[in-house]
C-alpha positions as CSV (number, residue, x, y, z in Angstrom):
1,X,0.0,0.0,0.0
2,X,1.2,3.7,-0.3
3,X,0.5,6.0,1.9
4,X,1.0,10.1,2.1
5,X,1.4,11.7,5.3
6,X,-0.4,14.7,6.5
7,X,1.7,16.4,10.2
8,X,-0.1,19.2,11.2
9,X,1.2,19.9,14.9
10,X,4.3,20.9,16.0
11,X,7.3,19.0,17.4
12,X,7.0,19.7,21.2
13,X,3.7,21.1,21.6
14,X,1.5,17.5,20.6
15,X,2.2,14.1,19.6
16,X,1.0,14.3,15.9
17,X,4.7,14.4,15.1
18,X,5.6,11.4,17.5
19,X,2.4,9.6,16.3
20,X,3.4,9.7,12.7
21,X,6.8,9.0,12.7
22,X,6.5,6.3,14.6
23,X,3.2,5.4,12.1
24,X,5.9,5.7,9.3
25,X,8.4,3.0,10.9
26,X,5.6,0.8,10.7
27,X,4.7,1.2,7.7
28,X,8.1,0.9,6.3
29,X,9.3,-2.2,8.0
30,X,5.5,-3.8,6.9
31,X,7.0,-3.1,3.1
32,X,4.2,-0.1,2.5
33,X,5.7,3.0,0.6
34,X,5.5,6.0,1.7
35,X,5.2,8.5,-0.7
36,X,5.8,11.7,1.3
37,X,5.1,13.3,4.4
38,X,3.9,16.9,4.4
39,X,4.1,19.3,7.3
40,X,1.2,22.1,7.3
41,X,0.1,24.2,10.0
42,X,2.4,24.6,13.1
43,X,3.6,21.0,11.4
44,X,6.1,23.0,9.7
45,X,7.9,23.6,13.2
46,X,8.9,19.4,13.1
47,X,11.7,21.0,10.0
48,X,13.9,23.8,11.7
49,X,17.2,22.6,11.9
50,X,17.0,25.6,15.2
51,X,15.6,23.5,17.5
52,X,17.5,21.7,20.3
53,X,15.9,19.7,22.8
54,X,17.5,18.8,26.0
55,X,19.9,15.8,25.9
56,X,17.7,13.5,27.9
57,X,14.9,13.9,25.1
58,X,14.4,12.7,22.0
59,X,15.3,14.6,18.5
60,X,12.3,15.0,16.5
61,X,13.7,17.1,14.1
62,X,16.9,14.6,13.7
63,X,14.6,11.9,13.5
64,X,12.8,12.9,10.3
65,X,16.0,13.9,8.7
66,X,17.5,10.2,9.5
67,X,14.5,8.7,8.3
68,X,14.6,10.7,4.9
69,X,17.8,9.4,4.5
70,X,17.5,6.1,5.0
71,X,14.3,5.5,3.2
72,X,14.4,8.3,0.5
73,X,10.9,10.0,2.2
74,X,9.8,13.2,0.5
75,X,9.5,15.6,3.4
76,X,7.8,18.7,2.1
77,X,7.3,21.4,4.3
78,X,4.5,23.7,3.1
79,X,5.5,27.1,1.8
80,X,2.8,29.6,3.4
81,X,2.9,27.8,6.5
82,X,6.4,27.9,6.9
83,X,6.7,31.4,6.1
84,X,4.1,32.6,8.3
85,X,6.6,31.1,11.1
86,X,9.6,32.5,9.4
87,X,10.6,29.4,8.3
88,X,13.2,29.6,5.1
89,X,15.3,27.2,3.1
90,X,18.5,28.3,5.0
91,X,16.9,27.1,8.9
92,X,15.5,23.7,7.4
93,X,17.2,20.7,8.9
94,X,18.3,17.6,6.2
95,X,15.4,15.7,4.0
96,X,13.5,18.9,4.3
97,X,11.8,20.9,1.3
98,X,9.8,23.7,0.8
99,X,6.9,23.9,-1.5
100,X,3.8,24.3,-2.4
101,X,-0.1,22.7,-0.9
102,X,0.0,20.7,-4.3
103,X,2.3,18.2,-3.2
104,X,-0.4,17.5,-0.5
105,X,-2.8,17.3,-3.5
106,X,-0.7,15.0,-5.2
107,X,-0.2,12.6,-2.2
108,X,-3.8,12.6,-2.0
109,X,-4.2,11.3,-6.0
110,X,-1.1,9.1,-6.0
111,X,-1.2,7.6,-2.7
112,X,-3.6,4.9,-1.5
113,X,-4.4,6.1,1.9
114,X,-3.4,9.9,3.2
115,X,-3.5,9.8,6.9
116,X,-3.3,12.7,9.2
117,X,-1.9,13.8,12.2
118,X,-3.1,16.3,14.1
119,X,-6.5,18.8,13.8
């Protein structure tokens, strides 16, 4: 099956990001594709190469960056949204891209099942 990814929620503040990932692993090791994950909303705050949780905590950021690399994920990080939260090309962490809501459209044609995560 191939699934697109909808993250809406930020990093820190809800565990949409968490729940996702996590859904992604799963996903992956079952043999599913997944086609890309797309952050929207305060979502976009899970791509900032700024953030820097304590040491005792876990690295959501780094976390999507290893997994883009590993698995070749498209992690797409909505343009407005990002923006609006002065987020540019030159603070996104690894795997991250910027672009438009029509990747999330085309996840939604391509894929077989686009799940969300978060309101």
């Amino acid at each position: 099956m191939k699934f697109g990814i909808l993250v809406s929620e930020g990093p820190y503040t809800h565990q949409a990001s968490d729940s996702a990932y996590q859904f992604v692993m799963a996903a992956l090791a079952k043999g599913h594709e997944v086609q890309r994950v797309f952050f929207y909303h305060d979502g976009v705050n899970n791509a900032t190469r700024l953030t820097e949780p304590p040491q005792d905590d876990r690295h959501i950021v780094n976390r999507w960056s290893e997994l883009a690399d590993k698995h070749k994920v498209d992690l797409v990080v909505c343009v407005a949204a990002a923006l609006r939260r002065g987020i540019k090309d030159e603070v996104l962490a690894p795997g991250f891209r910027i672009s438009g809501l029509g990747q999330l459209v085309d996840s939604g044609i391509k894929c077989d099942r686009l799940v969300t995560f978060g309101d």
